[in-house]
BAKOL-123926 format. One record per residue (C-alpha): residue in one letter; x, y, z. Coordinates in steps of 0.02 Angstrom, whole numbers, plus 50000, padded with zeros to 5 digits. Layout:
<recs>
AXYZ;...
</recs>
This chain:
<recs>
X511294840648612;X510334842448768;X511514855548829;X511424864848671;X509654867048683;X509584872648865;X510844885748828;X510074893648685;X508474892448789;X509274902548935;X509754914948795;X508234918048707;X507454919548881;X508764935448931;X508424942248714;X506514939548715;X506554947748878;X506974964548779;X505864961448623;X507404952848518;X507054932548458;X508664924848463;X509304918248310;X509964900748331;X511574894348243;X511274881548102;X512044870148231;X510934870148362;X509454870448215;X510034855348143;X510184847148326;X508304855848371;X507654848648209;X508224828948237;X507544828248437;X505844833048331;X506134818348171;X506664805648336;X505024812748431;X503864810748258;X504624793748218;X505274784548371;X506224770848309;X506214776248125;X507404783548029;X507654801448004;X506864799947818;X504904803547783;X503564793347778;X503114786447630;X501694796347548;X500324784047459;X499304793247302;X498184802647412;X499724811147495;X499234803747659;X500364791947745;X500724773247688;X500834759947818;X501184742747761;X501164725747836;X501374708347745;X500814717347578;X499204724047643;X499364743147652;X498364757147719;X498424775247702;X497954786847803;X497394807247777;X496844820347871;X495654829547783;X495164846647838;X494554856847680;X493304866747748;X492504853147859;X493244849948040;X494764837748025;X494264818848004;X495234802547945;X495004796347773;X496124780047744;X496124768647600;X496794751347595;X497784742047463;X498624725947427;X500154730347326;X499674746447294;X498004741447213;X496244746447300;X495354733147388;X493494731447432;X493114740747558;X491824731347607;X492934717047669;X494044727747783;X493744732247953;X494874746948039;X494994754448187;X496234768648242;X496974773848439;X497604790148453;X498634792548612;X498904809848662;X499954820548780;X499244817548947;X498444800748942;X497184803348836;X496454792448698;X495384793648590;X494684776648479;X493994779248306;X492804767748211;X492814767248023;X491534764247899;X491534765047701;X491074781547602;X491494781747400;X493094775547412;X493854777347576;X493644771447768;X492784787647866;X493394789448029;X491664793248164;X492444808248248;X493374825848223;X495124822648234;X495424838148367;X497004849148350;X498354846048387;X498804831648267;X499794827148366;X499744806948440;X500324788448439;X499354779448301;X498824761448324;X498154754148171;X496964739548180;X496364731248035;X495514716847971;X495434709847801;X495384690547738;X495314684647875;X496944690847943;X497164704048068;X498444718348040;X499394730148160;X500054746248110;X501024759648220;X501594776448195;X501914793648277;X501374811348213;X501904825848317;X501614843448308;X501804860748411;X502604851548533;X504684851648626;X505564846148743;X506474854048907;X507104847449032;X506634856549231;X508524865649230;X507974872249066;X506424879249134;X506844882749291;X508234894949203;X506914903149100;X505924907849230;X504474897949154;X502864894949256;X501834877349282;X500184878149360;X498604867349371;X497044871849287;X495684873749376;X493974885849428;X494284901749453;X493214917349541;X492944929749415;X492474947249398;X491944952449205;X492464971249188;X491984984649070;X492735001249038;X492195019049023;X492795035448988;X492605050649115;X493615066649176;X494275072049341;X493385086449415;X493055098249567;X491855091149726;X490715105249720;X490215099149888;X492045103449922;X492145121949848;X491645138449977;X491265153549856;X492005168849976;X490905184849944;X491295199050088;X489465201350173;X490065218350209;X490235233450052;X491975241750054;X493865246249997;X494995232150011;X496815236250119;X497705217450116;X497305203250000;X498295189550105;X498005175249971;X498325175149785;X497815162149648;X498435141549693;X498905148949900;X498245135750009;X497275141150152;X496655135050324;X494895135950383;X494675152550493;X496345159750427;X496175176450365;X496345178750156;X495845198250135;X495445212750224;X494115226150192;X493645243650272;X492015242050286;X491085259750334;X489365249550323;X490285236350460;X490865249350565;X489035259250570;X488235241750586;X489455239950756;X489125255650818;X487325252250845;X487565234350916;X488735241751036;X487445256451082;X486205242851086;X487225236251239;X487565250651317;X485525254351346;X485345234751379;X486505239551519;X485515256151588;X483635243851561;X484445231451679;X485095243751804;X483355253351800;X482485236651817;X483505231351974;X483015250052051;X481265251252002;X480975229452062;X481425235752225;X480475250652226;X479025240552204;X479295227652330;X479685240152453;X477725248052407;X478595265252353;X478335264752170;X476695260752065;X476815242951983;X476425252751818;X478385261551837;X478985241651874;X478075234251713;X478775245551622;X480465244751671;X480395226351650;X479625230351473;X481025239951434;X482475228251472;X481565214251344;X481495226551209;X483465230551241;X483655210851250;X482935209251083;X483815223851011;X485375217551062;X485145200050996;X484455204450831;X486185216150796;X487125202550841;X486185188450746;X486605203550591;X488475203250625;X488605185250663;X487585179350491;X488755192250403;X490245183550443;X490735190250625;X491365177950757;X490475176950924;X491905181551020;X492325197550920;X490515204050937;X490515199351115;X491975210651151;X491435224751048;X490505236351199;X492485232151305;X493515236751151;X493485256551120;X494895257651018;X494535245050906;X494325249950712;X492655248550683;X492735247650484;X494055234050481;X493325218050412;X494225202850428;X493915190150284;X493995171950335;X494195157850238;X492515146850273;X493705129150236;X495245124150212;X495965120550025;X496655129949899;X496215146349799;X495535141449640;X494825159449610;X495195177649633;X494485190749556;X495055204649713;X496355218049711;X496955228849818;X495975246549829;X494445238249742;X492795244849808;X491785227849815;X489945224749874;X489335212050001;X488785199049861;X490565201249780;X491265183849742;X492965186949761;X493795169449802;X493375149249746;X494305139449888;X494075121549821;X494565105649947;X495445094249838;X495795080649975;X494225072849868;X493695074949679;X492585067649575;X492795056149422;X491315062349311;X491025047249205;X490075046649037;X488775031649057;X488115023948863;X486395019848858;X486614998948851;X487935001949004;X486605008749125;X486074993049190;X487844987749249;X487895004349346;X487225010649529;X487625020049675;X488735014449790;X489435005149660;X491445000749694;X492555004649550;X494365007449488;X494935023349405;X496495024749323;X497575037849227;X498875029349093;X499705045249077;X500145047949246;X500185028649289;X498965033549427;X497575021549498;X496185019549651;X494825014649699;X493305025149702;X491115024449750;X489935029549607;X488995041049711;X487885051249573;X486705041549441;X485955054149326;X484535051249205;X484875045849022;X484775061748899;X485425068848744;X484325065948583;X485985064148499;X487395055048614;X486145045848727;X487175043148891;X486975049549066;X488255055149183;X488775047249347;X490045054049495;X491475043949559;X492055050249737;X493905050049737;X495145053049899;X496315064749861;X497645067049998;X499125070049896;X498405079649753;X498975069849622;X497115066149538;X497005084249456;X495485093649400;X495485089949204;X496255072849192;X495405060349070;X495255044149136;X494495026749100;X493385018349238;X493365001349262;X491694993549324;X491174975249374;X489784968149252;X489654951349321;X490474939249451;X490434922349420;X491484905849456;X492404898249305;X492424879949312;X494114879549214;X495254896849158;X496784900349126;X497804915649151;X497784925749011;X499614928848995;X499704909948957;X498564912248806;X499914907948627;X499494910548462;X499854898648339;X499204895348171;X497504902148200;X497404895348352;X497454903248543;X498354888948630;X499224885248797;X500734873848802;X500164857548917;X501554847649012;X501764831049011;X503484827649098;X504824834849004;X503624836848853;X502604854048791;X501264854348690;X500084866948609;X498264865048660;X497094874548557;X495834882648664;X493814886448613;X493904905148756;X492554911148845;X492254927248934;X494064936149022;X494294949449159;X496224953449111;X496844942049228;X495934925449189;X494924920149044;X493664905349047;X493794889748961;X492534881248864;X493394866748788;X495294859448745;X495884857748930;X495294850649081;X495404852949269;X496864847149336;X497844848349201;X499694858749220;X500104871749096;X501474884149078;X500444901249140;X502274913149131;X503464913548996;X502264905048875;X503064914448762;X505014904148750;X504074887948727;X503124895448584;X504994901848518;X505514884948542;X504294876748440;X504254888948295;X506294886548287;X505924869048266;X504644868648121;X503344857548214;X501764864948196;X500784858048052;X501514843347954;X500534829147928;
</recs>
């Protein structure tokens, strides 16, 4: 029988693994279902218990009987027993009872009884799972009475082949570090600390457009180029400007020595001197002009030795590498010097703009570590809220905050939606379990406990989860070893078997 079940378990652990329950064969059911009737009733025969008029379960012993109920009609479950002597009610008053319920694990739990109407009430919630060893202790007459029996629910065996086959997962409980996350919404967009918006500096007729719409550029490489008759008249004079810089110094040096020598008035010196500053200024403010206009230094320093260089040729430079977002350039247009004729975005970084709700603010600052992920292109990384706006909107009330994303490999494009995860709180959980463990059954959200080769459902009272974990706040204790993987084929198991709920 034994081998039965651990190859039926191997199989429904290859079937559930592609969404498909097994079906067992009425065989292996009928084998499943006495291991359970053996595990209820050890040493009884495979017949039920007898029922006593309450429906609750008759135990007997030298004519004296008992019967006991679990009664959970809108109350929390609690023992109700009533005692006979050949099936007719005695006084309650003379009978003293006392139940031991020994669960999986070790633990026990006694129960003291006292009358109400016409039954013994048990002084505690009978917990789920009903599941235990019942000791019976009673007293009446004089004469002390001993009563046993098992009642077992959500609960199967396997033995380690079995589980180790299934790929199933033990682990202790215990505390856990936890990080509470919440979610929100957001887009991926451009840096604008990232974008250069080209404009010429220089009026003219575009010859070349080097660099369409999506081209990637580096920084300094040329993207356009212009004939410029403004940059060409603008040269001319800086390169004139030279030229007398050059005749001031050389009439400087003549009329400095001049005036050493006691030939020449100091007036003709001063004013020679005079001269050369004014040249030096001339010469610097032209090329200040061409250099804020977009000129490199070394071009406008070879401008007086170049005198067959095209003057009206304007080279347009890309201010940063990235790529050409916008163009609005053609060749032969006539464009002015505030022209915006190129975007070049760097999209090595973007930003997640992130739609903040009013109650979420508080959980939100800058410099703030987060995780932002795409489902729809399976994409995810971490990311720094570096922008906090103020709350507004009469209507929506929520604020906007920037994410800074790296970008190396483009694959976070402008547009995306995304969802932004965000840490709330971290705290220590003194007892959590993974939350793949987490079963339902019934109503209940249960783990399956080991005890040897035993499994049993253990209804859980959940706290606060982060995906990963989730806190416990009563039904298992530290220490403790539950099945955290595969939770799912014990649950199979145990539904095949019809032990979840009989009392």
């Amino acid at each position: 029988m034994t081998r039965i079940r651990e190859t039926n378990l191997k199989l429904a652990a290859v079937a559930l693994a592609v969404l498909t329950l097994p079906l067992l064969s009425s065989c292996a059911q009928n084998e499943t279902s006495a291991l359970h009737d053996s595990a209820t009733n050890p040493g009884m025969s495979e017949e039920s218990p007898v029922k006593g008029p309450h429906g609750g379960r008759l135990l007997e012993e030298d004519g004296f009987q008992v019967e006991v109920t679990i009664y959970e009609r809108g109350i929390p479950p609690e023992f109700r027993v009533y005692a006979f002597e050949s099936r007719s009610p005695v006084d309650l008053d003379e009978v003293q009872l006392s139940m031991e319920l020994s669960r999986l694990g070790g633990r026990v739990d006694v129960i003291a009884f006292g009358k109400v109407n016409d039954y013994l009430l048990g002084d505690m919630v009978v917990h789920e799972p009903h599941s235990f060893d019942v000791k019976v202790m009673a007293e009446w007459k004089g004469k002390t009475y001993r009563m046993e029996y098992s009642q077992i629910e959500a609960r199967t065996e396997l033995s380690p082949e079995a589980i180790r086959a299934s790929g199933i997962v033990i682990e202790e409980v215990g505390a856990v570090q936890m990080k509470l996350v919440f979610e929100l919404p957001g887009e991926i967009a451009l840096n604008p600390d990232r974008m250069a918006h080209v404009v010429p500096r220089f009026g003219g007729v575009v010859t070349e457009v080097r660099k369409n719409l999506g081209s990637r550029v580096a920084k300094g490489e040329v993207i356009a180029v212009i004939d410029s008759q403004e940059l060409a008249a603008s040269q001319v004079g800086y390169i004139q400007a030279v030229h007398k810089l050059e005749f001031a110094q050389v009439l400087f040096e003549r009329e400095k020595q001049l005036w050493e020598k006691k030939i020449s008035p100091e007036e003709e010196y001063l004013a020679a001197r005079h001269a050369l500053e004014e040249s030096k200024i001339s010469v610097d403010g032209l090329a200040q002009t061409l250099r804020a206009r977009g000129l490199p230094d070394e071009e406008i320093k070879a401008l007086p030795h170049s005198p067959d260089k095209n003057l009206a040729r304007y080279a347009l430079h890309a201010p940063q590498g990235g790529v050409v977002i916008e163009k609005d350039v053609a060749l032969g247009e006539a464009v002015k010097e505030d022209a915006q004729i190129f975007i070049i975005a760097d999209l090595t970084t973007v930003l997640a703009r992130v739609t903040v709700y009013a109650r979420d603010l508080r959980f939100v600052h800058l410099g703030q570590e987060v995780r932002v992920k795409s489902d729809i292109m399976s994409l995810e990384v971490a990311g720094k809220v570096t922008y906090l706006g103020p709350l507004f909107g009469t209507d929506t009330r929520t604020a906007t905050a920037h994410v800074a994303i790296n970008n190396p490999d483009g694959l976070w494009r402008p547009g995306m939606f995304v969802t932004i995860r965000l840490v709330q709180e971290e705290f220590t959980a003194a007892v959590a379990v993974r939350w793949e463990a987490i079963q339902r059954i019934r109503d209940w959200d249960v783990v399956f406990i080991q005890d040897g080769n035993l499994y049993e459902a253990l209804p859980l009272q959940l706290g606060r989860g982060d995906g990963e974990w989730v806190e416990v706040l009563g039904g298992i204790s530290a220490g403790q070893m539950y099945v955290s993987k595969n939770s799912f084929l014990i649950k199979a198991d145990i539904l095949k078997s019809g032990a979840t709920h009989d009392h």
